[in-house]
Each structure stands twice: as structure tokens, then as C-alpha cells.
C-alpha positions as CSV (number, residue, x, y, z in Angstrom):
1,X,-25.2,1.3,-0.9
2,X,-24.8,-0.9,-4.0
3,X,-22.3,-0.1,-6.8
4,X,-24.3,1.9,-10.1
5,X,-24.4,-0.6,-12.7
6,X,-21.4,0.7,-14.5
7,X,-19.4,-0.2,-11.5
8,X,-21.1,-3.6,-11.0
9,X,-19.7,-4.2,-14.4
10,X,-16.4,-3.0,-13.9
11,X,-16.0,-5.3,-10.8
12,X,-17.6,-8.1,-12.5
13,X,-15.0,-7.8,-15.3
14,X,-11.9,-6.9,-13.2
15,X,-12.7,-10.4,-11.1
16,X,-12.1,-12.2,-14.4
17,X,-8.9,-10.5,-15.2
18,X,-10.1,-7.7,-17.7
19,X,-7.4,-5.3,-16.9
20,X,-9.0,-2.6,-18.9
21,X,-12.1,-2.7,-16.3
22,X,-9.2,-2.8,-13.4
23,X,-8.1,0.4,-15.0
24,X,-11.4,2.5,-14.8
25,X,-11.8,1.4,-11.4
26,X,-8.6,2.2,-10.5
27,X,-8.9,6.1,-12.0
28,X,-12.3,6.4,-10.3
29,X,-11.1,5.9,-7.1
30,X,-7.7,7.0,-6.9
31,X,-8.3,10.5,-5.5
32,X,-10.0,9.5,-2.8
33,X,-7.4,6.3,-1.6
34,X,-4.6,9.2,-2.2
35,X,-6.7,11.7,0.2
36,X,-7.0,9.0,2.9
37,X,-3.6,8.1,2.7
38,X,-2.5,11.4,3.0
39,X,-4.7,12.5,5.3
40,X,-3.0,9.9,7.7
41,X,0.7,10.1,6.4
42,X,1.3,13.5,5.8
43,X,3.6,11.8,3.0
44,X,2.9,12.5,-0.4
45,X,5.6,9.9,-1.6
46,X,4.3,7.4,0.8
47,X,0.7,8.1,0.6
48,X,1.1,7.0,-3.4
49,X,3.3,3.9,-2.8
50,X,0.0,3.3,-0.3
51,X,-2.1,3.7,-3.3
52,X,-0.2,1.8,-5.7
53,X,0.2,-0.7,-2.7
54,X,-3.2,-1.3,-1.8
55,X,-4.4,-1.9,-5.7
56,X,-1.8,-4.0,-6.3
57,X,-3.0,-6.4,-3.6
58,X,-6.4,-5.9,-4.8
59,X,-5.7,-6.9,-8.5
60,X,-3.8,-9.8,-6.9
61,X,-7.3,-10.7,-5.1
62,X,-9.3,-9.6,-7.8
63,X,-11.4,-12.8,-7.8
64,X,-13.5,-11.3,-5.3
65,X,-14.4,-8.4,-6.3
66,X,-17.5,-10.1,-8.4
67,X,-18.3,-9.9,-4.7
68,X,-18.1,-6.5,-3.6
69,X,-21.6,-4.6,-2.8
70,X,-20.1,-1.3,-2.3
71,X,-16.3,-0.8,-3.8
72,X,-15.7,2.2,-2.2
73,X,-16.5,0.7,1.3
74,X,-14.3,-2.4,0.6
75,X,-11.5,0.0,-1.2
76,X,-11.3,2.3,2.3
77,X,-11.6,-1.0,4.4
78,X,-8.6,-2.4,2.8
79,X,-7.2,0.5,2.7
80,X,-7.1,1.4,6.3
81,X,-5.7,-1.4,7.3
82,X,-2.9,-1.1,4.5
83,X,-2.1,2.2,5.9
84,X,-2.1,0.8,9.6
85,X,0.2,-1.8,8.7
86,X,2.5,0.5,6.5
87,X,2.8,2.9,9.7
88,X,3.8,0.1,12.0
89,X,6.2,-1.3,9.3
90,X,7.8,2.5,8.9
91,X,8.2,2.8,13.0
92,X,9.8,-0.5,13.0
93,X,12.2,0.6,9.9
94,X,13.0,4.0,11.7
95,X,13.9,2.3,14.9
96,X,16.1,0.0,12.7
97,X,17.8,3.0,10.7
98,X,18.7,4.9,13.7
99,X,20.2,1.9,15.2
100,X,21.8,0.8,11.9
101,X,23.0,4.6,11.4
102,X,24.8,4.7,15.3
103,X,26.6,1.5,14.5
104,X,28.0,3.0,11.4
105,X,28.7,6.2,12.9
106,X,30.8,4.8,15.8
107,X,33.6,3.7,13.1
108,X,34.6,3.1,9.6
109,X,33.3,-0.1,8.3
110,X,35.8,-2.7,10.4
111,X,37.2,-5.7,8.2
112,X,34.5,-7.9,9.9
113,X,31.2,-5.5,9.0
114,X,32.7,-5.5,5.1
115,X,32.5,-9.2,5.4
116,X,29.1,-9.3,6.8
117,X,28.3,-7.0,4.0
118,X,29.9,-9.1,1.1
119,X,27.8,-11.8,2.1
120,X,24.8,-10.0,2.7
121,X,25.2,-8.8,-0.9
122,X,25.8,-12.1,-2.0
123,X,22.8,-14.1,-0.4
124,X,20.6,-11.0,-2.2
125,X,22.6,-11.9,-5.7
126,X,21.7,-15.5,-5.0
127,X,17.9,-14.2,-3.8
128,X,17.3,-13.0,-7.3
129,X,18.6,-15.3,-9.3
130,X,16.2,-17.5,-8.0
131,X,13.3,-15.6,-9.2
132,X,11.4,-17.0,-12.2
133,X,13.2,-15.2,-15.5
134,X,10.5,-12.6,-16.0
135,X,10.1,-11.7,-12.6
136,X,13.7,-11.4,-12.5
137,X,14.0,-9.0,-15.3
138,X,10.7,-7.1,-14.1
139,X,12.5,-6.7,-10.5
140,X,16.1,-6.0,-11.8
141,X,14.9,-3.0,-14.0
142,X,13.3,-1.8,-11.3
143,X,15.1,-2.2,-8.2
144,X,18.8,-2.2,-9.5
145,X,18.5,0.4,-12.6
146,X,15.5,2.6,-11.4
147,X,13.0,2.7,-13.9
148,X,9.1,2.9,-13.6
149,X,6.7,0.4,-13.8
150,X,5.4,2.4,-17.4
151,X,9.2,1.9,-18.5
152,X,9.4,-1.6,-17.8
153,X,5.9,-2.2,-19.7
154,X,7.1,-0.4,-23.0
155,X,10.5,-2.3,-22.7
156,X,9.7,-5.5,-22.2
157,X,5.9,-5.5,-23.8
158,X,3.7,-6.4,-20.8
159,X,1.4,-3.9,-19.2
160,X,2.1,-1.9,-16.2
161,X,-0.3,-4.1,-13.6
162,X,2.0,-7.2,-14.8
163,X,5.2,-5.3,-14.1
164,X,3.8,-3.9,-10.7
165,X,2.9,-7.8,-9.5
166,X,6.1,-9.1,-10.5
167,X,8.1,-6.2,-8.0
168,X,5.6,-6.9,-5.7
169,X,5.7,-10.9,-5.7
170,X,9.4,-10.7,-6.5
171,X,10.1,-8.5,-3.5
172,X,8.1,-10.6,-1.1
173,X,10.1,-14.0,-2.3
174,X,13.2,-11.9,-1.7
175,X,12.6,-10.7,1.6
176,X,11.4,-14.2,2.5
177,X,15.1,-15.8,0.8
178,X,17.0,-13.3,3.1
179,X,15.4,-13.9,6.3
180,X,15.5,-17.7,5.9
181,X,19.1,-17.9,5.0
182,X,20.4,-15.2,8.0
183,X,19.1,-12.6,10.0
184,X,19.8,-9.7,8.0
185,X,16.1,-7.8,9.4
186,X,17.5,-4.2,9.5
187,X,19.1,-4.4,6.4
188,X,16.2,-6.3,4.9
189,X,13.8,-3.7,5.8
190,X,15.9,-1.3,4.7
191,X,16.5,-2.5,0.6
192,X,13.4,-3.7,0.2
193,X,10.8,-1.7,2.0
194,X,11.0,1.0,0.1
């Protein structure tokens, strides 16, 4: 089934970066990524961090949406395999946790795990300083003082799509930083996934 004509348009104009057409898209079809995402999490926190996920990547890829026949289709395609991902990611994370949380519960931090922590902290310090100066910001607001993406927007001027990319793109170059410079996977996973 093709998209009505109002949709065509919508796509045609989100492909070339028209954020407002992005937007109308994004309202139409939110219920319905939010019920699939549900329906398969049982998560109401993480069945919106899947929809905020999954349009996210597709304003990253908006190029080819001038593509798309039939958005809903594509949308529950991409979606699906978001969520598939997302569980396999959370199973991985949980066996991590529950390994992370018996080493910690066997002691108090020895001088040796407060080391490996200092520097653990210190290679994320270094991590995002290394982030272009917006993205920086964008992620530091976020991440280190809480606030929303609608926040950030009003604070530093840029709309909420730009602040969601930069977290996005930020915590991907992060992640990437950490696992280069030591094999910090469990704690990795467990700052940044969520």
C-alpha cells in the first residue's frame, strides 16, 4: 500500500532535512511504534527510549525515506529489528550487572578496584573532551546534569532532533573511546546504555 499524498510529502520533505515534516511524521506514528514496543517489552520506560531510538536513527537516515512506498511498513520493519537488538543488548547488560553486582558485594571496594575506577573515570573525562564542542555540551547536559532533550533545545537554541543526534552520536563515539583504550565492557554497558 502506498503512502496518501500527504504522507508522500511529508517523506519527500523529511529526506531533505525539513524537520517540521519529520515532526508530523513522527506524531502520526508514534502510538503505534510505542504499542509495538510495548507489546514486546512490557517496559513502558524502555518501550519509549525504543521509540525515541528507532526515530532517531531514522532522522539520521532520512535520505531515504524519499524512498519509502509504505512508511508504516518500513517504520515496523526497522522497528522490529531495533527492538530485537535492544532485548539482546538488555540480556547481555543484565548478565553484566549481576556479575558486576556479586564482585561488589563480595567486599568493600579494595585499593586496587578504586584504582581501576579512577582510571576508568578518567579515560571517560578524556572520552568527552574529545567530542566536538556542541556535541560535548549537548551530551554533558544530558548525561552528567539530567536534563531533557526539550531542556537542552531551549538552553542552548537548537531544536530537540539536533540535541537527540548529538547524545546519540556522542554516546556512540564514547562507547567506541572506551572500548579502544581498555576493556571496560560491563561498565561501558552499564553508563552508557541507558
Amino acid at each position: 500500500m502506498a503512502a496518501d499524498p500527504t504522507e508522500r510529502t511529508a517523506l519527500q520533505r523529511a529526506a531533505s532535512g525539513d524537520e517540521q515534516s519529520y515532526g508530523l511524521l513522527f506524531h502520526q506514528h508514534l502510538g503505534k511504534l510505542y504499542g509495538l514496543a510495548y507489546s514486546f517489552t512490557k517496559s513502558d520506560e524502555l518501550a519509549k527510549d525504543i521509540c525515541q531510538e528507532v526515530f532517531l536513527r531514522i532522522w539520521h537516515y532520512r535520505e531515504k525515506l524519499a524512498e519509502v512506498e509504505n512508511f508504516e511498513a518500513w517504520l515496523i520493519t526497522v522497528a522490529k529489528n531495533h527492538i530485537r537488538n535492544t532485548l539482546k543488548k538488555k540480556v547481555l547488560v543484565t548478565r553484566n550487572e549481576a556479575q558486576l553486582l556479586a564482585h561488589m558485594q563480595d567486599s568493600a571496594p579494595s585499593v586496587q578496584q578504586r584504582l581501576e575506577w579512577k582510571e576508568w573515570e578518567g579515560h571517560l573525562r578524556e572520552a568527552v573532551d574529545r567530542l566536538p564542542p556542541q556535541m560535548q555540551q549537548v551530551f554533558r547536559l544530558s548525561r552528567f546534569e539530567g536534563l531533557s532533550h526539550a531542556e537542552i533545545a531551549e538552553r542552548l537554541q537548537i531544536s530537540r532532533v539536533t540535541s537527540q543526534n548529538h547524545v546519540a552520536r556522542a554516546l556512540a563515539l564514547v562507547r567506541q573511546y572506551l572500548l579502544e583504550k581498555q576493556n571496560y565492557l560491563g561498565l561501558v554497558l552499564l553508563f552508557l546504555v541507558r
